[in-house]
N, C-alpha and C positions, 0 to 999 in steps of 0.2 A: 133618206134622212141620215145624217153621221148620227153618230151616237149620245153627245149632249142634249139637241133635237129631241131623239126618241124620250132619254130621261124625260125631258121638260115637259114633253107629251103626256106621258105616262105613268110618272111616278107622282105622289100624292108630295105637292111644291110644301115640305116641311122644311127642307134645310135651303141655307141661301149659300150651295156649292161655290167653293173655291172656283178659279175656269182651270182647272188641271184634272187629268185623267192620269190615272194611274196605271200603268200595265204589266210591270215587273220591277222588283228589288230585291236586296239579298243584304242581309242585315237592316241598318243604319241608309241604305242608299236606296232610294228607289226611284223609276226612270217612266217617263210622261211617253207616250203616242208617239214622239218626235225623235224619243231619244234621249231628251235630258235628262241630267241627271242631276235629283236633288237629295240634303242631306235632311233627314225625316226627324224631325224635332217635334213631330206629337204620337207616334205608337197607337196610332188610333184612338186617340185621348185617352193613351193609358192603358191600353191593352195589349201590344204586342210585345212581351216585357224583354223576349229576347231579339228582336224585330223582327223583320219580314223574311219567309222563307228558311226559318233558322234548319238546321236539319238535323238536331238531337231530337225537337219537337217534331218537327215532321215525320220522322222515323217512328215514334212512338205513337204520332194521331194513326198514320198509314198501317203500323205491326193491329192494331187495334182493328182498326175500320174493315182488314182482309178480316177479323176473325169473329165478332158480332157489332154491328154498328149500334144497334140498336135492344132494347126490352125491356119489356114492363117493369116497373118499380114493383112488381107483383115478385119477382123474382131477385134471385140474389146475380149479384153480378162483380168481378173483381175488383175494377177501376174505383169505381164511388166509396166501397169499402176501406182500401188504402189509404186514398184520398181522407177519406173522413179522418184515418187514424191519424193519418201524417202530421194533419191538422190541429186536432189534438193534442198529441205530442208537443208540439212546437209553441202552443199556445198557451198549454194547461186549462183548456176550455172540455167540455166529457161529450156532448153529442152535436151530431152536425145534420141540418136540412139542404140538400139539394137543389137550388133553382137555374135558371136560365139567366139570370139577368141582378145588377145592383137592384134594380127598383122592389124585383121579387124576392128577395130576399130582404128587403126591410118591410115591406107585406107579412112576410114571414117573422120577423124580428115584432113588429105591431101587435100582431095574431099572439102571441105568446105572450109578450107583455099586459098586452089583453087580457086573458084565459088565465094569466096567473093571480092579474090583482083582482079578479072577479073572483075564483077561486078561495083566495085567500083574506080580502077586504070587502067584498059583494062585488056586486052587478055594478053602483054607481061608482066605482073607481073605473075610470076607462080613459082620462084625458090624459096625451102624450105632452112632453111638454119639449120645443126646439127651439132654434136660435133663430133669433132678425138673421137673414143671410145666409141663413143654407139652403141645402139643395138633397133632396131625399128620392126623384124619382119623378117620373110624368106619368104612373096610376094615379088615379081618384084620390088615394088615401095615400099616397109618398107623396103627390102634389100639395094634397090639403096639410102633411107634414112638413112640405118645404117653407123658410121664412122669407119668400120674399114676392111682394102680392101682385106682381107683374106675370109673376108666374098665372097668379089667380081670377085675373082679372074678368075672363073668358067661359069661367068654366063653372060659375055656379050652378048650385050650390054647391058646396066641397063637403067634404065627410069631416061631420064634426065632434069635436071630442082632441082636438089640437090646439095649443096655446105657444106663442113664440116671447121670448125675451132676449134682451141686447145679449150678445158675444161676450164675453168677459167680464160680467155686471153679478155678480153672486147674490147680491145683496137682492137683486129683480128677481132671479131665481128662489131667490127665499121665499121672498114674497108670495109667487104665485104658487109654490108649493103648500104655502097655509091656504092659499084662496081658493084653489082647484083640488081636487080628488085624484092625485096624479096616479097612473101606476106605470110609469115610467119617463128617463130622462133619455133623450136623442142627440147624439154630439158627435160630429166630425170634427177630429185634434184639427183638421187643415181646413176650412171653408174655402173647396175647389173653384164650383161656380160661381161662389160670391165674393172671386178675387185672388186665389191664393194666399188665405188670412190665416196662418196659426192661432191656434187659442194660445194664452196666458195659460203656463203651468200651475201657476194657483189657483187659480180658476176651474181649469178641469179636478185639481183635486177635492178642492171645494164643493164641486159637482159632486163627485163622487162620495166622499162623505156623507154630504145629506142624503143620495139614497140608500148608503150603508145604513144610514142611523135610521131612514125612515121605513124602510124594507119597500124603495121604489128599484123597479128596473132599471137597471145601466143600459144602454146600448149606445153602441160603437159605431159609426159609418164610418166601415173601411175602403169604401168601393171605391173609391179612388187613389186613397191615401196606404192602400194594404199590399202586400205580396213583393214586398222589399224598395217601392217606391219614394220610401223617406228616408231611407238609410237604415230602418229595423224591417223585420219580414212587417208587424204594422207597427201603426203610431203610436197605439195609445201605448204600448210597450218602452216608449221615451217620456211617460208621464207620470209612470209610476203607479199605473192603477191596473184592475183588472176588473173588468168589463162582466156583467151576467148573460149578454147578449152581443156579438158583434158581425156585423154583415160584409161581405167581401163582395169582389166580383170583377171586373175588368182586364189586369194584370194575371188574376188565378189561370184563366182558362188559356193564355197567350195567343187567342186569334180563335177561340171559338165561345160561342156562348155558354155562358156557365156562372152561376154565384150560389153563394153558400152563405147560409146563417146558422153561425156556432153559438153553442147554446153551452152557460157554466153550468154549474154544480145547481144552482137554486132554480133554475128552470128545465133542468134537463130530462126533467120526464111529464113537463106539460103535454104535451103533445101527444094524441092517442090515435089509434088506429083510424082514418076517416075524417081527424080536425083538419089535417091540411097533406096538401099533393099535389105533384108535377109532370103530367106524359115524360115529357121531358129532363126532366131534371136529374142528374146524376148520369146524364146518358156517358154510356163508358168509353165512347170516341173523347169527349171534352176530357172527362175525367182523366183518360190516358195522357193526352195533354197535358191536367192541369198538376199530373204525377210528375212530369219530365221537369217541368218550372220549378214546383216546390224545392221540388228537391236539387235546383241549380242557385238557386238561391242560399246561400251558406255565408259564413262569413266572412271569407273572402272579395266576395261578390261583393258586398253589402260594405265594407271597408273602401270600397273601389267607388259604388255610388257615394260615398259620403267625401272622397278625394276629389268625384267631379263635382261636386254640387258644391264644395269651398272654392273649386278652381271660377267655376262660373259665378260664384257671388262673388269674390273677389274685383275680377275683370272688370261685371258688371257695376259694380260699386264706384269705381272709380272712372265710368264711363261717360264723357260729355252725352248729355241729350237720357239718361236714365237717370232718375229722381231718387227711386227705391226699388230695391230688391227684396222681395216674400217669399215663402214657404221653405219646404222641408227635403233635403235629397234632390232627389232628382225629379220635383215638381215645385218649381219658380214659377213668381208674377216679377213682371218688369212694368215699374209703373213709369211711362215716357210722356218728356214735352211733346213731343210729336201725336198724332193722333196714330192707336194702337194698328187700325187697319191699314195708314197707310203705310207705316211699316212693313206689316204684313206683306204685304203687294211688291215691297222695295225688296226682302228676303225671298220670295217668292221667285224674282224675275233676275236673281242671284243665287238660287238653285240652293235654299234655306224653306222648310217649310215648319212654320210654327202656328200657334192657337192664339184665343183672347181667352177672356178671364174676367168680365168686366170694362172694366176702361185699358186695365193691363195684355202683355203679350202674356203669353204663357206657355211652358216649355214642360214637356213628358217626353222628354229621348226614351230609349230604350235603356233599360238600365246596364246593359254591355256595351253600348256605343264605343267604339273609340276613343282614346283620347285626341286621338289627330282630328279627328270629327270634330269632337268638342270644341277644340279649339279653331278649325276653319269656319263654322258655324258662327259661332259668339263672334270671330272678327267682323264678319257676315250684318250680325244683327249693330252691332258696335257703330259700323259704319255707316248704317240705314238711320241710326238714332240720331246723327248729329245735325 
């Protein structure tokens, strides 16, 4: 059997695979079974923030992995330590949980918010409250968080204690803040999966406000939108608020599993010895990684993603066959006359490999890409659209 074969055999049919196999790349470029070569305009939706094979990352997972790969969260260990502080530092957030993954880390984000309004308002404050249109996670309870019931439709009963209201609708948020016993608000600045949707700035601060004044928990879903992918290290830091609770994950680890939920000043000592924990989490391979990235990301960097992401709205903007241009930095929705797949397929077989979003394409370069990339690419997709 080749090898698509074995997959199709074997692995459990969740994802409807691209037909491209991947075997080698180096940066921005990477190169299929045959040889081709194509330019990689999804980072692994978002995760390989310096792309493939980078070798300041490499150097740092490898210096790591010869010296402990691995050990118990029982014990102290370099990596996660730094890591947390770095985090800190840059964010003004005071403590940080270690997981594997965005989804675990908004579990983790849950968990707290939880714990804190039980704590502090009783037992019956427990309901999270999120938007029509996001997307929080494929657990039980980031599922039964996510607002969109396509998600849901399968997997009843979902964990309840989750209430969704329109994107941008303050006045809905009001509302269900009198109606429900909230003890916290769930908001991604960028709704990824549900299209590359920015929020309204008045609107998040609006959000925010009420649960300043109400003493509800903030929380952030960064996990897409965080670790310099918008043009700030995160979003909500372009909105003007600060956050009690913010989850990361994709981008942080740059090609290995790893997310984090930073915890501010008002919850930062929820959490007691035994409420919550990860085999894994914090392990000090990822963490060495997610040291190398943090800290490549500067403002320099970050000046550069916000040069390609005007270069590419631009182009795209004025592109026969693209309708609208969405989101933030270097994570665009392309909403096209054409249908978005068969795009795809047209970029694909022009050695362009991009995402959906929805009905839209959707683009996560690397955040170092090229500018010569950038721009062989976009002509790439420009031409597939018309």
């Amino acid at each position: 059997m080749d090898l698509k074969t074995i997959d199709q055999t074997y692995i459990a049919n969740t994802y409807a695979r691209f037909p491209v196999e991947i075997v080698s790349g180096k940066g921005s470029e990477v190169f299929d079974e045959t040889g081709k070569r194509y330019i990689d305009l999804t980072s692994g939706i978002g995760v390989t923030a310096f792309g493939v094979a980078d070798e300041e990352w490499v150097k740092a997972v490898t210096e790591q992995l010869c010296k402990v790969q691995h050990m118990s969260n029982l014990f102290y260990t370099a990596p996660d330590a730094m890591l947390a502080q770095m985090l800190c530092e840059r964010t003004g957030m005071k403590k940080v949980f270690f997981a594997n993954s965005g989804a675990e880390a908004n579990e983790c984000a849950i968990k707290v918010a939880r714990k804190y309004a039980a704590e502090t308002k009783g037992a019956d404050t427990y309901t999270i409250l999120t938007l029509v249109n996001s997307f929080h996670g494929r657990t039980l309870a980031t599922l039964s968080a996510t607002g969109q019931e396509h998600y849901h439709e399968l997997f009843q009963p979902l964990v309840p204690g989750f209430v969704h209201t329109p994107a941008n609708d303050l006045e809905a948020l009001k509302a269900a803040a009198k109606e429900h016993k909230l003890a916290a608000v769930m908001l991604e600045c960028v709704q990824g999966e549900g299209g590359v949707v920015p929020l309204e700035p008045e609107f998040v601060k609006g959000a925010a406000a009420l649960c300043k004044e109400n003493d509800i928990v903030l929380i952030i879903d960064e996990v897409q939108t965080g670790n310099g992918r918008t043009g700030t290290l995160y979003a909500y830091q372009q909105f003007g608020i600060q956050p009690d609770l913010v989850s990361t994950a994709k981008g942080l680890g740059g090609g290995l599993p790893l997310g984090a939920c930073l915890m501010g000043e008002k919850v930062q000592d929820v959490l007691k010895p035994g409420d919550h924990g990860s085999t894994y989490g914090g392990n000090p391979v990822a963490c060495a990684g997610a040291l190398n990235v943090l800290s490549r990301i500067d403002d320099q960097l970050l000046k550069e993603v916000q040069e390609k992401s005007q270069y590419l709205i631009d182009v795209f903007s004025a592109a026969d066959g693209i309708e609208s241009v969405t989101g933030m930095g270097l994570m665009l929705g392309l909403k096209t006359k054409k249908d978005a797949k068969e795009i795809l397929a047209a970029c694909r077989e022009k050695g362009v490999l991009a995402l959906t979003a929805k009905d839209k394409i959707r683009l996560l370069p690397a955040l170092n890409i090229p500018m010569e990339l950038v721009k062989e690419a976009a002509a790439v997709i420009i031409d597939a659209c018309k």
